[in-house]
N, C-alpha and C positions, 0 to 999 in steps of 0.2 A: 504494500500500500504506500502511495505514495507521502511525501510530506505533508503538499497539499492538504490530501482526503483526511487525514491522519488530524491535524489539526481542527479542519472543517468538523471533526466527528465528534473532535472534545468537544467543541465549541458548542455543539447543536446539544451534548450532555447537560453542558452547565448550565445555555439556559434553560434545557426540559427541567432539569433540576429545581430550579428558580420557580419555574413556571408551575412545576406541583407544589411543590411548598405553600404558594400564593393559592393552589387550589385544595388545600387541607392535609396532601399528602406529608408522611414523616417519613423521609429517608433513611435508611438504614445501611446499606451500601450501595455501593457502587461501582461498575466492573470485575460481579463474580463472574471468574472462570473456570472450568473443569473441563479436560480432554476436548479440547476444540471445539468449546462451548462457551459464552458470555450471556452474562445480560448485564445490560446497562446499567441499571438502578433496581433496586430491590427494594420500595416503602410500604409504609402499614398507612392505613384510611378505614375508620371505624374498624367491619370487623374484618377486612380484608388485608390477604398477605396479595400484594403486588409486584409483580413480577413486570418492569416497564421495558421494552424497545424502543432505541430513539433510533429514528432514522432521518438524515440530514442531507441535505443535497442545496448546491447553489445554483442549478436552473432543472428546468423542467425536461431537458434535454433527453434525458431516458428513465420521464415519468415521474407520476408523484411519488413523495417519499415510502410512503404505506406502504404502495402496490411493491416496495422490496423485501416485504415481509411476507414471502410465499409459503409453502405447505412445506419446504421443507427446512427453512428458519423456524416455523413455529416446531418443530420437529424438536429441533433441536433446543431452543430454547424452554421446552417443555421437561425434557432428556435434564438436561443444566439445572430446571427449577425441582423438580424432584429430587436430587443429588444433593444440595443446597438445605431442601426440607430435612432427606437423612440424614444430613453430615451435622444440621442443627437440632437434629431430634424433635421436628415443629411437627406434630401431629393433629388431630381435629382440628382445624383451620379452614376458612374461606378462602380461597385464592380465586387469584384474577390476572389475567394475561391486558396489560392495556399497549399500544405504540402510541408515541408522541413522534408526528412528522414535521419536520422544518423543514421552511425553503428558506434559503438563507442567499440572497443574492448577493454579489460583490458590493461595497458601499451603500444596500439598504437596509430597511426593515427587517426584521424575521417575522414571519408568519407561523407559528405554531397551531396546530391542531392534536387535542388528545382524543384519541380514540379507545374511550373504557368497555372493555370488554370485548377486544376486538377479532380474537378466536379461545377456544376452549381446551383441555385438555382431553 
């Protein structure tokens, strides 16, 4: 991945980050990894354990951010959020898969959209 992408990705983290906080969520981490698996952000919201995707992009050029969250990222991210569960012993619990998408164009605005509950386990 380039340097670019690489920064553009933190960047689209910290404001999804910002951007749940401001919508009630409490983060708890951030950038768990296991066997070539991530997720982004990992927050609690009432009674839910959240499991967030951010995906960021600075133009439209090969679509909106969401649509990079295919069947077999939720695959994975799924794979990762279970692992996560047994490795913190988190049992009877409500989870929830949400993506947070940025467009983040050079020198503008960002445009964030959160999508709760945007696939299932």
């Amino acid at each position: 991945m380039s340097g670019d992408r690489l920064s553009l990705g933190r960047e689209g983290e910290r404001l999804a980050s910002l951007y749940l906080q401001k919508s009630g969520y409490r983060i708890i981490e951030r950038n768990f990894r296991f066997r070539g698996g991530e997720i982004d952000i990992i927050a609690r919201q009432r009674e839910f354990l959240i499991f967030v995707e951010v995906k960021t992009r600075s133009t439209l050029a090969y679509g909106v951010p969401a649509a990079a969250v295919d069947v077999r990222k939720q695959r994975q991210i799924i794979q990762t959020a279970r692992f996560y569960m047994a490795k913190h012993q988190i049992k009877e619990v409500a989870i929830r898969f949400d993506v947070v998408a940025i467009l983040l164009p050079k020198g503008g605005k960002a445009l964030i959209e959160l999508i709760p509950h945007a696939f299932t386990a």
